[in-house]
C-alpha positions as YAML, in Angstrom:
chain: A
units: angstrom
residues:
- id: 1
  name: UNK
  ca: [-6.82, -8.19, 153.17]
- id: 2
  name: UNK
  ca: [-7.19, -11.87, 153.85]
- id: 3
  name: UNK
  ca: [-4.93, -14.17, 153.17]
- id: 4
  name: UNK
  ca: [-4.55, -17.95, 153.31]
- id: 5
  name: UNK
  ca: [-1.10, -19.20, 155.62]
- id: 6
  name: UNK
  ca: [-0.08, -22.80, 154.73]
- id: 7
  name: UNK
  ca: [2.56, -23.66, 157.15]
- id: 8
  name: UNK
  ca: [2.72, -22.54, 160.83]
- id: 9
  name: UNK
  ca: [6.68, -22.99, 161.53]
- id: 10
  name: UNK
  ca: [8.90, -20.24, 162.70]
- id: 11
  name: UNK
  ca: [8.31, -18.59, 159.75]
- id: 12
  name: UNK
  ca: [5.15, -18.94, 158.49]
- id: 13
  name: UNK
  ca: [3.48, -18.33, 161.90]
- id: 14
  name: UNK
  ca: [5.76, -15.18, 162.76]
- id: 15
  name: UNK
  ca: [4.44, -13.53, 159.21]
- id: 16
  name: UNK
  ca: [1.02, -14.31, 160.08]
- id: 17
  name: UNK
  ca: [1.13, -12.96, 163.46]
- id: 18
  name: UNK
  ca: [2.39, -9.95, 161.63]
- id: 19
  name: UNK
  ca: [0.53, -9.87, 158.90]
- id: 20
  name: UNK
  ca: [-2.64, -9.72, 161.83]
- id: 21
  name: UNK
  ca: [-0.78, -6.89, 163.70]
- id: 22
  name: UNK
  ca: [-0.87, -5.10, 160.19]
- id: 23
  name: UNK
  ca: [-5.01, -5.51, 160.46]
- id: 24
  name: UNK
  ca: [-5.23, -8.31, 157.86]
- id: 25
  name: UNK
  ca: [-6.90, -11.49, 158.26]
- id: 26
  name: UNK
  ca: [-4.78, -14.68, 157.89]
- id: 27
  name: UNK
  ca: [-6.37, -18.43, 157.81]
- id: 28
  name: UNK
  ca: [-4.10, -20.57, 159.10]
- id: 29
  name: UNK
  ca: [-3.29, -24.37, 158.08]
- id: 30
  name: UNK
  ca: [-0.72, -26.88, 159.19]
- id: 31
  name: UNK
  ca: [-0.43, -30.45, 159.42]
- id: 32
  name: UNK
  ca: [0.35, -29.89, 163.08]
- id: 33
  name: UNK
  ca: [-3.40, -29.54, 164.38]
- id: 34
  name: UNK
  ca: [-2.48, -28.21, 167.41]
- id: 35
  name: UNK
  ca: [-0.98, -25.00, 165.70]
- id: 36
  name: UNK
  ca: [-3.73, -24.99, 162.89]
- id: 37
  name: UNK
  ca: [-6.94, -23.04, 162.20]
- id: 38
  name: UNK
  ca: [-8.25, -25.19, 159.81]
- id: 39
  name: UNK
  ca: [-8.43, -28.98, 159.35]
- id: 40
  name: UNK
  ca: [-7.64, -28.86, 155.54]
- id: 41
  name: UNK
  ca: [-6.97, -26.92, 152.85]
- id: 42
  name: UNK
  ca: [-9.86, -27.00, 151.41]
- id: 43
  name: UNK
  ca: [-11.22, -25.74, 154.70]
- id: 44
  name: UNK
  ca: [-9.15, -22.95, 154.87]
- id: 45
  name: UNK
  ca: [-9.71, -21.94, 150.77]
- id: 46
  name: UNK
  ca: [-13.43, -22.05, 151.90]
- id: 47
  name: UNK
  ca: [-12.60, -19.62, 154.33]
- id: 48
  name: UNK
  ca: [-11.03, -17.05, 151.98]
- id: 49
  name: UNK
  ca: [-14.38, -16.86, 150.55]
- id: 50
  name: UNK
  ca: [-15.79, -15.85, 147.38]
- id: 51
  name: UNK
  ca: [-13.87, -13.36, 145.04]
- id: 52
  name: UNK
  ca: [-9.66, -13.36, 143.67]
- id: 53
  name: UNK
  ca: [-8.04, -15.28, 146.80]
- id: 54
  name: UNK
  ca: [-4.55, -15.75, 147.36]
- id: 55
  name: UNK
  ca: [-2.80, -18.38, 149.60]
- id: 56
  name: UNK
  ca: [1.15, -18.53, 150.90]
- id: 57
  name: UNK
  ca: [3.09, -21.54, 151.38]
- id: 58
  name: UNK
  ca: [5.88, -21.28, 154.11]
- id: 59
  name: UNK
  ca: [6.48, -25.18, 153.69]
- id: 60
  name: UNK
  ca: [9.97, -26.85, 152.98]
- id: 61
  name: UNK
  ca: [11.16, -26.14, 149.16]
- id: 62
  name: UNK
  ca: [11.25, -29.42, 147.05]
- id: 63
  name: UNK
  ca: [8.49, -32.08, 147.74]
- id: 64
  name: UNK
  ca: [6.53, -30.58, 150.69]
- id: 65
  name: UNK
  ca: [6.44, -27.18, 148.26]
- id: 66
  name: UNK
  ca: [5.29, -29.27, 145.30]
- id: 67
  name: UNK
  ca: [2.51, -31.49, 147.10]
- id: 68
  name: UNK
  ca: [0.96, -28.20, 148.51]
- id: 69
  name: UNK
  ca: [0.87, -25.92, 145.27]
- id: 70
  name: UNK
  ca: [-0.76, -29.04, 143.78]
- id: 71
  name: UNK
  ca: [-3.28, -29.54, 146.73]
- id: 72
  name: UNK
  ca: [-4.02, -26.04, 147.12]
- id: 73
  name: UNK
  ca: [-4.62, -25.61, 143.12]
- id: 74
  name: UNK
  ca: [-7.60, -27.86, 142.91]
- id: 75
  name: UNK
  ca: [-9.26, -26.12, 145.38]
- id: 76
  name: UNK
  ca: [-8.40, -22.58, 143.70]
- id: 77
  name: UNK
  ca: [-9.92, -20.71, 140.49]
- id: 78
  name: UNK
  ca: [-9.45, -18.40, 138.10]
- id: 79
  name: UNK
  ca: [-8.07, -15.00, 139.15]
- id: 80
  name: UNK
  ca: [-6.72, -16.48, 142.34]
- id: 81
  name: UNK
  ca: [-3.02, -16.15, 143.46]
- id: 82
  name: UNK
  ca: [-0.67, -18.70, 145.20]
- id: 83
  name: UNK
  ca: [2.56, -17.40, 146.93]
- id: 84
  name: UNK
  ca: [5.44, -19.78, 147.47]
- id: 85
  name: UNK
  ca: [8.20, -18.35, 150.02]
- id: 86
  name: UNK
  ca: [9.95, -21.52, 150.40]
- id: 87
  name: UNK
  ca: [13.64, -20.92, 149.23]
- id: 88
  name: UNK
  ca: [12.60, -23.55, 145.96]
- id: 89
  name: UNK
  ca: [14.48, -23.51, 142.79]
- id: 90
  name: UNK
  ca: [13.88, -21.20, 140.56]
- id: 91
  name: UNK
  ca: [13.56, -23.27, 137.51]
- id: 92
  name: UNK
  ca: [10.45, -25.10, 139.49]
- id: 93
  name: UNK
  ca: [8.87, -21.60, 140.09]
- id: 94
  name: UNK
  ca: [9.11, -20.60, 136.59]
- id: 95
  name: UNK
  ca: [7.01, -24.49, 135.47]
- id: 96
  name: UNK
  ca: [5.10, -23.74, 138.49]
- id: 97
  name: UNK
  ca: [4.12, -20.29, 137.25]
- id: 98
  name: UNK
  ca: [3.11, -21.84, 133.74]
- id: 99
  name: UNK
  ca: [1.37, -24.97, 135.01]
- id: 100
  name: UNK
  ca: [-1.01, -22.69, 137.00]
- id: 101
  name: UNK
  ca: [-1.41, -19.95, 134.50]
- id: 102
  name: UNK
  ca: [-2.80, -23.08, 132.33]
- id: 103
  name: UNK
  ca: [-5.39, -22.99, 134.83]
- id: 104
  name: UNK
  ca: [-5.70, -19.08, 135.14]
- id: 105
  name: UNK
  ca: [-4.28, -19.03, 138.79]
- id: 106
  name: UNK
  ca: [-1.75, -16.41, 139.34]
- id: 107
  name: UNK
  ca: [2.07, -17.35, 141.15]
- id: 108
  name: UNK
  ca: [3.82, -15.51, 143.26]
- id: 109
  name: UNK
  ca: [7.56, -16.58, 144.06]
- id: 110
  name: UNK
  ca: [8.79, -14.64, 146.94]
- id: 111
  name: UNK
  ca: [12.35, -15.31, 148.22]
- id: 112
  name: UNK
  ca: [11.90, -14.05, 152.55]
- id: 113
  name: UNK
  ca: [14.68, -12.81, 154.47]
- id: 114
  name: UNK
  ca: [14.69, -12.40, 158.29]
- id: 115
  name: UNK
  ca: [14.53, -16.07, 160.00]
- id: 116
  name: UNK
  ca: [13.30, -15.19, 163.61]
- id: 117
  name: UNK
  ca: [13.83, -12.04, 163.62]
- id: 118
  name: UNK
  ca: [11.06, -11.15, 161.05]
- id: 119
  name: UNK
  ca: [8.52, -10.32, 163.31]
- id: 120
  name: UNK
  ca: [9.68, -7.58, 164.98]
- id: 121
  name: UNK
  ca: [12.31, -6.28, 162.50]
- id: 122
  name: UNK
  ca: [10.25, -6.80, 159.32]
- id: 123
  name: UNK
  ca: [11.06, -9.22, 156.25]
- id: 124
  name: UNK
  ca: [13.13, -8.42, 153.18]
- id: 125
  name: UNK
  ca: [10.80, -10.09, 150.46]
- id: 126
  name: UNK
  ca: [12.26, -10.65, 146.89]
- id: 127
  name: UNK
  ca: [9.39, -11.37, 144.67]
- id: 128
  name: UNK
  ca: [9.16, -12.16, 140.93]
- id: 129
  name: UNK
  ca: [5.58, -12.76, 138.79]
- id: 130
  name: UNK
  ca: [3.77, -11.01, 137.00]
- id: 131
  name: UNK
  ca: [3.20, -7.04, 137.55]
- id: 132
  name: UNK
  ca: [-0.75, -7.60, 138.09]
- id: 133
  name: UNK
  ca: [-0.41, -10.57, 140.54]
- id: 134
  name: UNK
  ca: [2.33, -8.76, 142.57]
- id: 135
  name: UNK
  ca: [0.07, -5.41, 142.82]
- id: 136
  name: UNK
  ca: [-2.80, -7.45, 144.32]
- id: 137
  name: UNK
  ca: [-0.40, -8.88, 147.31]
- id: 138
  name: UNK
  ca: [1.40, -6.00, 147.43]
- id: 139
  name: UNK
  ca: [-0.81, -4.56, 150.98]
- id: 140
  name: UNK
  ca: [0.67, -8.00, 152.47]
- id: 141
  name: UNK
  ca: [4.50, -7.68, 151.29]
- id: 142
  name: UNK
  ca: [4.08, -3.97, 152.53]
- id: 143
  name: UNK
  ca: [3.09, -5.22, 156.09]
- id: 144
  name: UNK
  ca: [5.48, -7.79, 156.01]
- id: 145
  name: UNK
  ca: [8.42, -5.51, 155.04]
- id: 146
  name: UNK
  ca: [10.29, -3.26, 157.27]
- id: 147
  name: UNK
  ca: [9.29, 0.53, 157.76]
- id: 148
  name: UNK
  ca: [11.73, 1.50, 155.08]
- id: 149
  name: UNK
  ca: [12.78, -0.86, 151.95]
- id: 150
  name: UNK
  ca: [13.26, -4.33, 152.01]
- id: 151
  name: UNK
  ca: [10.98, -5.09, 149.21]
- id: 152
  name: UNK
  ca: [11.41, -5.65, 145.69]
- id: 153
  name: UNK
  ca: [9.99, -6.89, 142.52]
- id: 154
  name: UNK
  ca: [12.63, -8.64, 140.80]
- id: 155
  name: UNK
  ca: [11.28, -9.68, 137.68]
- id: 156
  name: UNK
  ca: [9.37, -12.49, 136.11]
- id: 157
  name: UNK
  ca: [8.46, -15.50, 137.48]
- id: 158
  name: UNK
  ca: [11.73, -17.31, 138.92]
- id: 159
  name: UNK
  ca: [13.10, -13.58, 139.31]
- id: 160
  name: UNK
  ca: [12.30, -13.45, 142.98]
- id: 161
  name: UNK
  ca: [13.99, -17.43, 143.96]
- id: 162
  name: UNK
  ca: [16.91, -16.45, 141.76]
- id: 163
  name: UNK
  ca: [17.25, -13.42, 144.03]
- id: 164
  name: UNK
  ca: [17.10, -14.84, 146.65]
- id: 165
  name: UNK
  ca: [19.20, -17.59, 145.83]
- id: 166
  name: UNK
  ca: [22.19, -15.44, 145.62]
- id: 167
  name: UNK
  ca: [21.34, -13.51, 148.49]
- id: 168
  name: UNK
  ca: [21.90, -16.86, 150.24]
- id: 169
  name: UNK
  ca: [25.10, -17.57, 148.15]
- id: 170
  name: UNK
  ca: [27.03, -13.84, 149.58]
- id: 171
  name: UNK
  ca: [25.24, -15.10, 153.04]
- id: 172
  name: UNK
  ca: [27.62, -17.73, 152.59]
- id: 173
  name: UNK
  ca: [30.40, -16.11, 151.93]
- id: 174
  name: UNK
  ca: [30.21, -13.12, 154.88]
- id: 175
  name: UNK
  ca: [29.67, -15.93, 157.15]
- id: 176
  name: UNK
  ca: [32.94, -17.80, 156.22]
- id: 177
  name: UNK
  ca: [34.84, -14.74, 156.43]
- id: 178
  name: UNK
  ca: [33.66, -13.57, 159.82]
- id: 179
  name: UNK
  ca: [33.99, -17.47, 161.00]
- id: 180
  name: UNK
  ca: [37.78, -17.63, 159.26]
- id: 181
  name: UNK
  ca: [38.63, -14.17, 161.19]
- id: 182
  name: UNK
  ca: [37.55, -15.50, 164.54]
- id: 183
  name: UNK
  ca: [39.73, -18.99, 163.70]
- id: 184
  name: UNK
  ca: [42.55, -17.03, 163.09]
- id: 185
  name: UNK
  ca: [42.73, -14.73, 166.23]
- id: 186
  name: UNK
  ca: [42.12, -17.93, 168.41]
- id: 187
  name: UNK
  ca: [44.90, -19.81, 167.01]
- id: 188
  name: UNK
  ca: [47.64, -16.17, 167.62]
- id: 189
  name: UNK
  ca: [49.83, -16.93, 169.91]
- id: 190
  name: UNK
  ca: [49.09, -13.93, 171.77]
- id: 191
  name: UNK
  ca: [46.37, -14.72, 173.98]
- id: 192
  name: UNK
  ca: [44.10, -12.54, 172.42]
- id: 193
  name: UNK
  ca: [40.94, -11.80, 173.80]
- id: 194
  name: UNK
  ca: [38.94, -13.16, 171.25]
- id: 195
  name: UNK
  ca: [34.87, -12.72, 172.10]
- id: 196
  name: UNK
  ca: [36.07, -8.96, 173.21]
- id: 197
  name: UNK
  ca: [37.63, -8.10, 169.81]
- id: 198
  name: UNK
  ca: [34.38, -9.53, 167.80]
- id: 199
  name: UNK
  ca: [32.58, -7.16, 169.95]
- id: 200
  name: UNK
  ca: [35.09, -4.33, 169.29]
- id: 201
  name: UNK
  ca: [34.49, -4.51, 165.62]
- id: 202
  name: UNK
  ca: [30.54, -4.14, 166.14]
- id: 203
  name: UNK
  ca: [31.35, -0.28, 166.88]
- id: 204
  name: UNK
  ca: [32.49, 1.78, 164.15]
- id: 205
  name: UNK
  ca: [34.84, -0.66, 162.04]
- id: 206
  name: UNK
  ca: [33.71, -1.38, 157.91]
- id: 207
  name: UNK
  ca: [32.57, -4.75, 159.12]
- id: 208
  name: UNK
  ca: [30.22, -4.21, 160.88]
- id: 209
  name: UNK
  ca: [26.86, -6.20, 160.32]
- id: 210
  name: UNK
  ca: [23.80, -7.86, 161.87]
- id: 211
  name: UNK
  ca: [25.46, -11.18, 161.07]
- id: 212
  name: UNK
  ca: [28.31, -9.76, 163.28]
- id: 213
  name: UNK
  ca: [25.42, -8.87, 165.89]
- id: 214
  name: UNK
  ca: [24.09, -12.14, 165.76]
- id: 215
  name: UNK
  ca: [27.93, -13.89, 166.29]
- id: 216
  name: UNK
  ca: [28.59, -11.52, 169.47]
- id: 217
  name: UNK
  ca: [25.13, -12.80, 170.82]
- id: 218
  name: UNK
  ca: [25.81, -16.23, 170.23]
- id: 219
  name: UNK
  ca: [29.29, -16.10, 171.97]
- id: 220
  name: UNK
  ca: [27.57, -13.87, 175.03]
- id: 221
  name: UNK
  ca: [25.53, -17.12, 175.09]
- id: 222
  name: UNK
  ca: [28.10, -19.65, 174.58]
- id: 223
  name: UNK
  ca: [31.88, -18.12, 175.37]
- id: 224
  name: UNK
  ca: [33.89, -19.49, 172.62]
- id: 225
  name: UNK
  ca: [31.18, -21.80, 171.28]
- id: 226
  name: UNK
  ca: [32.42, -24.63, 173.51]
- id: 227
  name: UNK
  ca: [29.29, -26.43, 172.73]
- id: 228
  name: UNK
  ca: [28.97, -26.46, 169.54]
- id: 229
  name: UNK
  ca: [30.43, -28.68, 166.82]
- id: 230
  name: UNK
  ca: [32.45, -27.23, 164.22]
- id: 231
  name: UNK
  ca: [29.87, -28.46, 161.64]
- id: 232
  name: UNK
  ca: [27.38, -26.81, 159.63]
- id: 233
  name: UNK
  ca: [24.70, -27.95, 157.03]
- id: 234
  name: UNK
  ca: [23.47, -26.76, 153.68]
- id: 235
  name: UNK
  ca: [19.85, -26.07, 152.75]
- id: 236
  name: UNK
  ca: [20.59, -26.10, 149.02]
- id: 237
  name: UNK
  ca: [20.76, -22.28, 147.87]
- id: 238
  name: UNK
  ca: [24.49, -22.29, 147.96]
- id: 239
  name: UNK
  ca: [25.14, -25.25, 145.33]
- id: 240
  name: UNK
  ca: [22.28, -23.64, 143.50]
- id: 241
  name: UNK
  ca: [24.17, -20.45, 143.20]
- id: 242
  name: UNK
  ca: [27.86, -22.16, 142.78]
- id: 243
  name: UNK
  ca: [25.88, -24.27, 139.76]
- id: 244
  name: UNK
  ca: [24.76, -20.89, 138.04]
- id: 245
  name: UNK
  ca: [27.98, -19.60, 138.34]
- id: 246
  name: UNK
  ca: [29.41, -22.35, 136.65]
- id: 247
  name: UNK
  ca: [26.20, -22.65, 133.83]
- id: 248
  name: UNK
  ca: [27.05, -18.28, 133.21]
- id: 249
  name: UNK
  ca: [31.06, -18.78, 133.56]
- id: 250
  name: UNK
  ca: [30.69, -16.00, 136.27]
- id: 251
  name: UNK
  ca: [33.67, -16.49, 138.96]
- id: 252
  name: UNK
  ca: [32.36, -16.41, 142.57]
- id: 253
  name: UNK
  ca: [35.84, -18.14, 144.40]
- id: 254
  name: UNK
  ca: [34.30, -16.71, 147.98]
- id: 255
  name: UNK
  ca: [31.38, -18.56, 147.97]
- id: 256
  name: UNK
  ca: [32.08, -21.47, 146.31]
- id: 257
  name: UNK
  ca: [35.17, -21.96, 149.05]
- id: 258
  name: UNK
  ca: [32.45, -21.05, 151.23]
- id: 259
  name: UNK
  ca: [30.02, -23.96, 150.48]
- id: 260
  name: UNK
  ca: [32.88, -26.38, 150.00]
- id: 261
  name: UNK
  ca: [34.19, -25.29, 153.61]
- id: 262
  name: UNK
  ca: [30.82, -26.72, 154.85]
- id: 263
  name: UNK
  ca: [31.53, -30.32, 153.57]
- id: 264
  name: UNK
  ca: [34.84, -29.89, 154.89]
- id: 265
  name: UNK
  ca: [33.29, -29.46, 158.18]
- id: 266
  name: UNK
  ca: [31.56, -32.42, 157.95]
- id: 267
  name: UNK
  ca: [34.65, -34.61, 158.58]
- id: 268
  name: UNK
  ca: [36.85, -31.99, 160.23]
- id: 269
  name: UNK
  ca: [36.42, -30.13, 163.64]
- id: 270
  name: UNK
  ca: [36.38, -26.61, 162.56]
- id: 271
  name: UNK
  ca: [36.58, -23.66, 165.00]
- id: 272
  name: UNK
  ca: [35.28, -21.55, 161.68]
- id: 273
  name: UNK
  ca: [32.43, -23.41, 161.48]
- id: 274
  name: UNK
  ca: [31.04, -23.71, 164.89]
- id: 275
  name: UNK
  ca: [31.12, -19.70, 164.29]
- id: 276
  name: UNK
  ca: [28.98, -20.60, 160.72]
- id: 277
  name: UNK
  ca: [26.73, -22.57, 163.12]
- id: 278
  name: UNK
  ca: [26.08, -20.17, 165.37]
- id: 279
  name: UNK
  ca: [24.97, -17.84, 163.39]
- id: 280
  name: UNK
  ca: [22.61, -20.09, 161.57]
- id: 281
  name: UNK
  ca: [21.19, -20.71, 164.61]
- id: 282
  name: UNK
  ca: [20.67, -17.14, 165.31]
- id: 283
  name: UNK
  ca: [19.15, -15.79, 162.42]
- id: 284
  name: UNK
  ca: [17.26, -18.55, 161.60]
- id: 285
  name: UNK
  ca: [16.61, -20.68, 164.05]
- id: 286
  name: UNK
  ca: [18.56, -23.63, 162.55]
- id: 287
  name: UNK
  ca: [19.81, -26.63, 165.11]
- id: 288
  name: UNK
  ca: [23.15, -26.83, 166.12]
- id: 289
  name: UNK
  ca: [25.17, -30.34, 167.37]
- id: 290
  name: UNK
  ca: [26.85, -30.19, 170.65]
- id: 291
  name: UNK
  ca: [30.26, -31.95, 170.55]
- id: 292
  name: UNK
  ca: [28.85, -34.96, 172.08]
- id: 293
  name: UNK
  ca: [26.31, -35.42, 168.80]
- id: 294
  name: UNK
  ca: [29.75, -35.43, 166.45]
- id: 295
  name: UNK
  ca: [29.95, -38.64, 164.51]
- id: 296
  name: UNK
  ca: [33.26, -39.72, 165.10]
- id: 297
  name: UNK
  ca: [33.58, -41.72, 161.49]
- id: 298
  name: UNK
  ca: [33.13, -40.59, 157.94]
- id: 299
  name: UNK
  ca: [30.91, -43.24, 157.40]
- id: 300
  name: UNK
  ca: [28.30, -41.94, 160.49]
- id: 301
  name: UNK
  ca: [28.50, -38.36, 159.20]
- id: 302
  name: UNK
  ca: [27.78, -40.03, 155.08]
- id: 303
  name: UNK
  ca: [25.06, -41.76, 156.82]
- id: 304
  name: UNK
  ca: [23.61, -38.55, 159.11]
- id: 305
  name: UNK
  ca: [24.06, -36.24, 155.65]
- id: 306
  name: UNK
  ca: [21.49, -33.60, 155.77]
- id: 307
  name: UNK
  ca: [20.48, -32.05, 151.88]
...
């Protein structure tokens, strides 16, 4: 199958080198030119040629998402498809779904799972849309996907961002309680050996996890996360998710506490949250701030606020 790749980051160009191991044909565009097949869009829908075409964005949710669904509509027609696997709002995939129906162009909202690691280990893809659109992509969710599972069609448009949106929301929460565990052996006075019991719990114990994988690397890497800052960011999902909760009177006290220990880090050194950075960082690539970076007043870290 060929299929149009707009945006060439660490995800979007890891799931279109897959995508080519697979045997399909991606067209690549990015505003980076040095990273991009194509000069334009319209350069790269040209090179879908004739026939039902579909095209992915792997851009930032929000504006950058917006601009390039618009962009890459005029150049589309009827009976095409456009993916979006940003993590966007659902509510904008649902008017995004009806604004290009009006135009008979099929949409595609695919929540993606796997950060760095998607490439090798496969992608869990939660997609909503309609059943027709969904069949005609599914040979590219299939070679994005792992061996076994790690697909689904969740619904209707919005039904795959929604999903995905609480996937990021208990993401939250099993981070916080792996980073609160750590906290707590560090401060015993026992002189516990910390790193060696996170990597005791990797074998055989009920808590086992990747994200528990991903901590042990990050402290083989960095012994007790000396330098990191306690301070992690939010991309969005988890306020999304804490909002629902609130709009459906559905109790989620883990990760709300979870999201709201994030701001908290924001003013406060946190051992917990150099662990939530970490793992960030590991799965998906996200920056971390050595201790040097810290702002040292509230009003640097108001001013240095990331969304």
């Amino acid at each position: 199958m060929k299929l149009g790749m707009v945006g060439l980051g660490r995800m979007g160009a890891n799931m279109s080198t897959r995508l080519e191991r697979a045997g399909h044909e991606v067209v690549g565009y990015d505003r980076n030119p040095e990273v991009s097949q194509v000069a334009s869009i319209a350069e790269l829908v040209e090179r879908l040629g004739e026939g039902s075409r579909a095209v992915w964005t792997m851009v930032p949710s929000g504006d950058p998402t917006e601009a390039a669904i618009a962009e890459i509509a005029d150049h589309l027609g009827e009976g095409d498809v456009v993916v979006d696997g940003a993590n966007s709002n659902y509510h904008d995939s649902i008017r995004r779904a009806g604004d290009l129906a009006a135009r008979g162009i099929g949409f595609v909202d695919a929540g993606v799972s796997g950060g760095v690691w998607g490439l090798e280990e496969g992608y869990c893809l939660m997609v909503g849309g309609a059943p027709e659109h969904v069949a005609a992509l599914q040979p590219v969710f299939d070679a994005l996907a792992p061996e076994e599972g790690g697909f689904v069609h969740a619904g209707p448009s919005g039904a795959g961002h929604y999903t995905k949106m609480v996937h990021n929301g208990i993401e939250y929460g099993l981070m916080h309680a792996y980073a609160e565990g750590y906290e707590l052996l560090a401060a015993a006075e026992l002189e516990i050996d910390v790193d060696g019991a996170v990597e005791a719990w990797r074998h055989g114990s009920v808590v086992r996890s990747w994200l528990l994988d991903l901590l042990c690397l990050a402290l083989d890497g960095d012994p007790a996360l000396a330098s990191i800052a306690g301070r992690a960011h939010d991309s969005g999902e988890g306020r999304w998710t804490v909002n629902e909760a609130v709009r459906l009177a559905v109790p989620l006290p883990v990760i709300s506490a979870a999201l709201f220990a994030r701001f908290s880090s924001r003013q406060l050194d946190s051992p917990a949250m150099k662990v939530v950075a970490a793992l960030r960082k590991q799965f998906g690539g996200h920056t971390t701030e050595s201790v040097e970076q810290r702002p040292h007043e509230a009003g640097d870290e108001e001013r240095n606020r990331e969304a």
